[in-house]
C-alpha positions as CSV (number, residue, x, y, z in Angstrom):
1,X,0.0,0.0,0.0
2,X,0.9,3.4,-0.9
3,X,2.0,6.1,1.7
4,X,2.7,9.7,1.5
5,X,5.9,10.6,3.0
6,X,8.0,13.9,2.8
7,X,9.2,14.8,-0.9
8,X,12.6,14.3,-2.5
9,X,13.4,18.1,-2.2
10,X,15.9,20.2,-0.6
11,X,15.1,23.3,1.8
12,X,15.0,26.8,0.1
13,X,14.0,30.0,-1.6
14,X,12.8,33.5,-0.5
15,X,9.9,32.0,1.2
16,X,11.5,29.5,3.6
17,X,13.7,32.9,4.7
18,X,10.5,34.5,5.3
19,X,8.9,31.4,7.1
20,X,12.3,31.4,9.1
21,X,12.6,35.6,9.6
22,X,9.1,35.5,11.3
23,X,9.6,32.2,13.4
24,X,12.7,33.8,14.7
25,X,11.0,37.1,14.9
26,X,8.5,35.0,17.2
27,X,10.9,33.2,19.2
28,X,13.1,36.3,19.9
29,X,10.1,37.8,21.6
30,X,8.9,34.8,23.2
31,X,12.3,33.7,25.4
32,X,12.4,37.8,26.1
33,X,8.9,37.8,28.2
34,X,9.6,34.0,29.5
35,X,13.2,35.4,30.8
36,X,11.9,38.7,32.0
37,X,8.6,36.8,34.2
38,X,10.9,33.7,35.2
39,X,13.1,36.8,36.8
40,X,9.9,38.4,38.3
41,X,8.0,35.1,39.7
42,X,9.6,31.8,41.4
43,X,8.5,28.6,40.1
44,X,7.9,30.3,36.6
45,X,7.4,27.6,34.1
46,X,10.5,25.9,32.5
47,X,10.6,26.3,28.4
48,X,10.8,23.5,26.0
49,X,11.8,24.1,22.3
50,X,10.6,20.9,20.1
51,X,11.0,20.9,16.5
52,X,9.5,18.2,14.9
53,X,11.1,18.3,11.7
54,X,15.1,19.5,12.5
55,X,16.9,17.3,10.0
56,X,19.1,19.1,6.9
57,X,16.8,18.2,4.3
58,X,16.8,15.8,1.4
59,X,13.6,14.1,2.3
60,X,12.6,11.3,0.5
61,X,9.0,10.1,-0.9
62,X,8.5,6.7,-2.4
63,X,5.3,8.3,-4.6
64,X,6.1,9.4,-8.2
65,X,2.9,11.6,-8.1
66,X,3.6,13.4,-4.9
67,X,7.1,14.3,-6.9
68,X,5.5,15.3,-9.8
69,X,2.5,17.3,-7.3
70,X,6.3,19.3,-6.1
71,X,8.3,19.8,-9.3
72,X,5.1,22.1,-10.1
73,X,5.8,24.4,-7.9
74,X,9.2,24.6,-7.2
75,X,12.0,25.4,-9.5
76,X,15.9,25.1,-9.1
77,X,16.5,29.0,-7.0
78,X,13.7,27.6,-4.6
79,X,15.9,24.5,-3.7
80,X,19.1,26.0,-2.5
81,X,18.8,27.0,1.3
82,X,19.5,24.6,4.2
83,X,16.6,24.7,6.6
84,X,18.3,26.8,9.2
85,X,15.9,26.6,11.9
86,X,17.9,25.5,14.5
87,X,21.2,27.5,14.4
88,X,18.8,30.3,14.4
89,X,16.9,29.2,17.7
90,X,20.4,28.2,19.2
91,X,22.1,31.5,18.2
92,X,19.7,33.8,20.1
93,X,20.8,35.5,23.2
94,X,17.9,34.2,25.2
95,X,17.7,30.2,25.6
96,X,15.1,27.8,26.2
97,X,15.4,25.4,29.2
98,X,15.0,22.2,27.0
99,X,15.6,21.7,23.3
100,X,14.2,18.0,21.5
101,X,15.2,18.2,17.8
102,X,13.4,15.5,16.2
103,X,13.3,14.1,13.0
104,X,12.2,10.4,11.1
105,X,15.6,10.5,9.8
106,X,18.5,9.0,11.1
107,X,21.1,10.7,8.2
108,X,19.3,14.1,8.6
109,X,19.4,14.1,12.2
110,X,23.6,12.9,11.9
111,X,24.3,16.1,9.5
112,X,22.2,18.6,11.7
113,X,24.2,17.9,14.9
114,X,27.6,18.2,13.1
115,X,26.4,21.2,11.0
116,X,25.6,22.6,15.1
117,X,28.9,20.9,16.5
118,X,30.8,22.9,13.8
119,X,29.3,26.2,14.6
120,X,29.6,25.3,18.1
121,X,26.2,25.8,19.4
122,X,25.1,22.2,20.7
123,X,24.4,22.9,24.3
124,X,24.0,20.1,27.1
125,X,20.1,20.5,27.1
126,X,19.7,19.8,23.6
127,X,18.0,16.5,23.1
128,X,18.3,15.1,19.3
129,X,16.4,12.1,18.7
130,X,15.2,9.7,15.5
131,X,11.7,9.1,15.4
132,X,8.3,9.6,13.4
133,X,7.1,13.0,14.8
134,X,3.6,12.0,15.5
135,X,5.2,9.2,18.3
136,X,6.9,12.5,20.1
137,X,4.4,14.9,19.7
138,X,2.6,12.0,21.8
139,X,5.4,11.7,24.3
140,X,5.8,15.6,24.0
141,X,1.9,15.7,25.7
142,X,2.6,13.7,28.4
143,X,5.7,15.1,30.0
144,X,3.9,18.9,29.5
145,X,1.9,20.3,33.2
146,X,2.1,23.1,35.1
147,X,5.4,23.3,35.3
148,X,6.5,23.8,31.8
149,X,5.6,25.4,28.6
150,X,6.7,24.8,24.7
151,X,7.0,26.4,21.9
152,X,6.6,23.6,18.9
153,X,7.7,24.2,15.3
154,X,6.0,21.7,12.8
155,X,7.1,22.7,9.0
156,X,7.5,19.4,6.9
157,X,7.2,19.6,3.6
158,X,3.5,17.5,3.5
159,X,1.3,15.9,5.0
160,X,3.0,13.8,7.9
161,X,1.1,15.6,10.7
162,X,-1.5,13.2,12.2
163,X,-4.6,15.3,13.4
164,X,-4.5,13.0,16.7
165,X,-1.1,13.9,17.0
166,X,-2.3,18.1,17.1
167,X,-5.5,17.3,19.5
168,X,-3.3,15.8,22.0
169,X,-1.9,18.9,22.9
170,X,-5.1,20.5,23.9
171,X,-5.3,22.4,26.8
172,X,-1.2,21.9,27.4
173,X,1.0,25.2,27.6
174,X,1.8,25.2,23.7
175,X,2.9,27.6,21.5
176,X,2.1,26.4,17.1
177,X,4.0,27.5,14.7
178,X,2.7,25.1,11.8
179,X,3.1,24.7,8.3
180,X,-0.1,24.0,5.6
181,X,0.8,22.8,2.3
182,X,-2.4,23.9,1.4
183,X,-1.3,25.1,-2.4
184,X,1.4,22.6,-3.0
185,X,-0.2,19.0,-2.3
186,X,-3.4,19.3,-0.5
187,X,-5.2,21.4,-3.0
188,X,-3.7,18.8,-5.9
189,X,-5.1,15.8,-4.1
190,X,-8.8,17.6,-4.0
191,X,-9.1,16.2,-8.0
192,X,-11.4,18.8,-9.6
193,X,-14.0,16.7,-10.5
194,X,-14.5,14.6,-6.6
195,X,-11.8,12.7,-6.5
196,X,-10.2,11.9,-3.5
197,X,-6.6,11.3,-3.9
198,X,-4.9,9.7,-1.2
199,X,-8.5,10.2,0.6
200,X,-7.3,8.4,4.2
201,X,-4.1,10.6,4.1
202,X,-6.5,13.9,4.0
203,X,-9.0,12.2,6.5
204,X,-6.2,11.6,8.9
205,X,-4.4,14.9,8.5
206,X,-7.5,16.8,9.1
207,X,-9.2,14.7,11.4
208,X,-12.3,14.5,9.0
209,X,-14.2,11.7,7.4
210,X,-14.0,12.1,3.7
211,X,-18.0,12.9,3.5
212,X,-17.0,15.7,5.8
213,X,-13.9,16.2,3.1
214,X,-16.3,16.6,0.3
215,X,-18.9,18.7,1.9
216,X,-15.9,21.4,2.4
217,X,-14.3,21.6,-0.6
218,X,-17.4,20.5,-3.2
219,X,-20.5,21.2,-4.3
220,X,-23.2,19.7,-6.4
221,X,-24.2,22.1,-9.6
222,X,-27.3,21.2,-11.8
223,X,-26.4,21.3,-15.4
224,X,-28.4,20.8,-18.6
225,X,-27.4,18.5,-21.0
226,X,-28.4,17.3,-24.4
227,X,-30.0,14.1,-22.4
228,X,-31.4,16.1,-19.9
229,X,-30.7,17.5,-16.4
230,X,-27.9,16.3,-14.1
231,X,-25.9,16.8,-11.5
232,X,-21.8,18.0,-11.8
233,X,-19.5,18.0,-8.9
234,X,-17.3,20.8,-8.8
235,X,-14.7,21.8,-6.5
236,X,-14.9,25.1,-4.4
237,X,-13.7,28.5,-5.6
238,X,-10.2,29.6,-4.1
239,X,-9.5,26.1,-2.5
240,X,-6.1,27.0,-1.3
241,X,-7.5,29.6,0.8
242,X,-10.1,27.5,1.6
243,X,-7.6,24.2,3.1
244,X,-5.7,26.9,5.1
245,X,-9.4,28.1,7.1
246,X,-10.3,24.7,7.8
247,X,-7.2,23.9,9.5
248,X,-7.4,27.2,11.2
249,X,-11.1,26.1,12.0
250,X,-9.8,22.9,13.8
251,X,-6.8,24.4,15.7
252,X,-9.1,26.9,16.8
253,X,-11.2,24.3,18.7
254,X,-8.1,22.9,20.2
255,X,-6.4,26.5,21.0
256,X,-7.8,29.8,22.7
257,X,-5.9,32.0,20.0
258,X,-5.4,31.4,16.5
259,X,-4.0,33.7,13.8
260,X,-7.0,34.0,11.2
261,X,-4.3,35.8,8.5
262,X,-1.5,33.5,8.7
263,X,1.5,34.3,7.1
264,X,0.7,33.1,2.8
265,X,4.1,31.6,1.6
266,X,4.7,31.9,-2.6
267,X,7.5,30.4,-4.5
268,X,9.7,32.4,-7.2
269,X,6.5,32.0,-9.7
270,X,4.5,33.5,-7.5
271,X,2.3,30.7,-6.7
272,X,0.6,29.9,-3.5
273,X,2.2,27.1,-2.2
274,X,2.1,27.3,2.4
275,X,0.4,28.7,5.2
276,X,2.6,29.1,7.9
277,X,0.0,29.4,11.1
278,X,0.0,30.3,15.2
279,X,-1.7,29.1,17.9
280,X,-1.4,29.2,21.6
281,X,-3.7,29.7,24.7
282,X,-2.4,33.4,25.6
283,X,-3.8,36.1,24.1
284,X,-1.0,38.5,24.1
285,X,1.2,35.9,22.3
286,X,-1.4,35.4,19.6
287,X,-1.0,39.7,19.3
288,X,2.6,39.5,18.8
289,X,2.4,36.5,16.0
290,X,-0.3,38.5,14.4
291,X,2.2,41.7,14.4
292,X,5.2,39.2,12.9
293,X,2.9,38.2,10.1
294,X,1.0,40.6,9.5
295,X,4.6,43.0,8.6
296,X,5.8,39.8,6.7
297,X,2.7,39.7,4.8
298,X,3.3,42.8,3.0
């Protein structure tokens, strides 16, 4: 059987530095209040940094179609930037308490602690660790109380994010910073005319059946015909915008604060391709997101 893993395509282009500048934008602001209340108040939460997809690139997928869904979109100025989330988040002034770099990789992890051994920025609290990131989001959940908050970056390339994996964390001390590929393979496997491709892979990333799938993103048309009346399935208008308010619709029932203009990523042809999103239980940091993107989105 068929799965859909990450595409055979390296980190890169103008939009993964502007996905990066505002995450770092974010993170910058977040450690600065944490420091500054953990100064003010004993017993002020400890912070946890967990990025669930930390490796160096050059993810694989085992589906010719889900290449073909990416070579699209993306052409050769797009793929030349290393990820760079992590030296950035290491190299700030301010430091989280815990960091759990995570990735399904074993190669990817390897090259992303000797690209941070090299720039010497490995610290003695960074935890790196091989695994599927739905497993860790899980184990994430169950170490996360009173004690402790985190701030959880989740930017793969597709569609590897359970929807169980997201729902777990509700009412934990989270801060979201996630990724939709809502132009660049979820809007391709919402065929045109009702076709489902890959139909439990969108089910299971949105935590929807597919009737629920269909009702969202199709409606029914009557058309004449030279043998009559009939009915003619048609797929929503701006369905890319669309994928990103539904996933903004079910992080909002999971999260007190959600950014409802998330920051639109376009590739070097100008297409549509991510939505990089917030969400988190404190108001205040949902009003410095919203200022991050909102600049970015210009």
């Amino acid at each position: 059987m068929n799965e859909v893993k990450e595409p055979q395509i390296n980190w890169g282009g103008s939009w993964t530095e502007l996905k990066l500048d505002a995450f770092e934008n974010y993170v910058n602001a977040y450690l600065t209040i944490m420091s500054a209340q953990k100064q003010k108040f004993s017993g002020w939460p400890t912070t946890i940094y967990f990025d669930g997809f930390a490796g160096s690139g050059e993810r694989f997928s085992t589906i010719e179609e889900e290449k073909d869904l990416f070579s699209d979109y993306f052409i050769k100025e797009d793929l030349e930037l290393y990820k760079g989330s992590a030296e950035r988040v290491l190299s700030l002034n301010q430091k989280f308490d815990h960091y759990y770099f995570v990735d399904n990789n074993k190669k990817a992890i390897d090259k992303l602690k000797q690209k941070l051994s090299n720039s010497n920025l490995i610290r003695i609290n960074c935890n790196f660790i091989t695994d599927n990131v739905n497993n860790q989001l899980i184990n994430l959940s169950k170490i996360l109380n009173s004690q402790n908050a985190a701030l959880v970056l989740l930017d793969p390339f597709g569609m590897q994010i359970d929807w169980s994996s997201i729902e777990i964390l509700k009412d934990k001390r989270v801060d979201l910073w996630i990724l939709i590929p809502s132009g660049v393979i979820i809007n391709r496997f919402l065929d045109r005319k009702g076709k489902l491709n890959f139909s439990n892979k969108l089910q299971s990333y949105f935590g929807l059946s597919e009737d629920k799938i269909r009702e969202r993103f199709y409606e029914t048309e009557k058309v004449d015909t030279l043998f009559g009346s009939g009915d003619e399935i048609k797929k929503t208008n701006d369905s890319v915008s669309n994928i990103a308010e539904l996933y903004i619709e079910k992080l909002s029932n999971i999260w007190n604060h959600v950014s409802q203009k998330p920051l639109q990523l376009f590739n070097t042809k100008n297409v549509p391709i991510y939505h990089f999103v917030f969400a988190s239980n404190n108001k205040t940091a949902l009003k410095v997101a919203d200022q991050i993107i909102e600049q970015k989105n210009k």
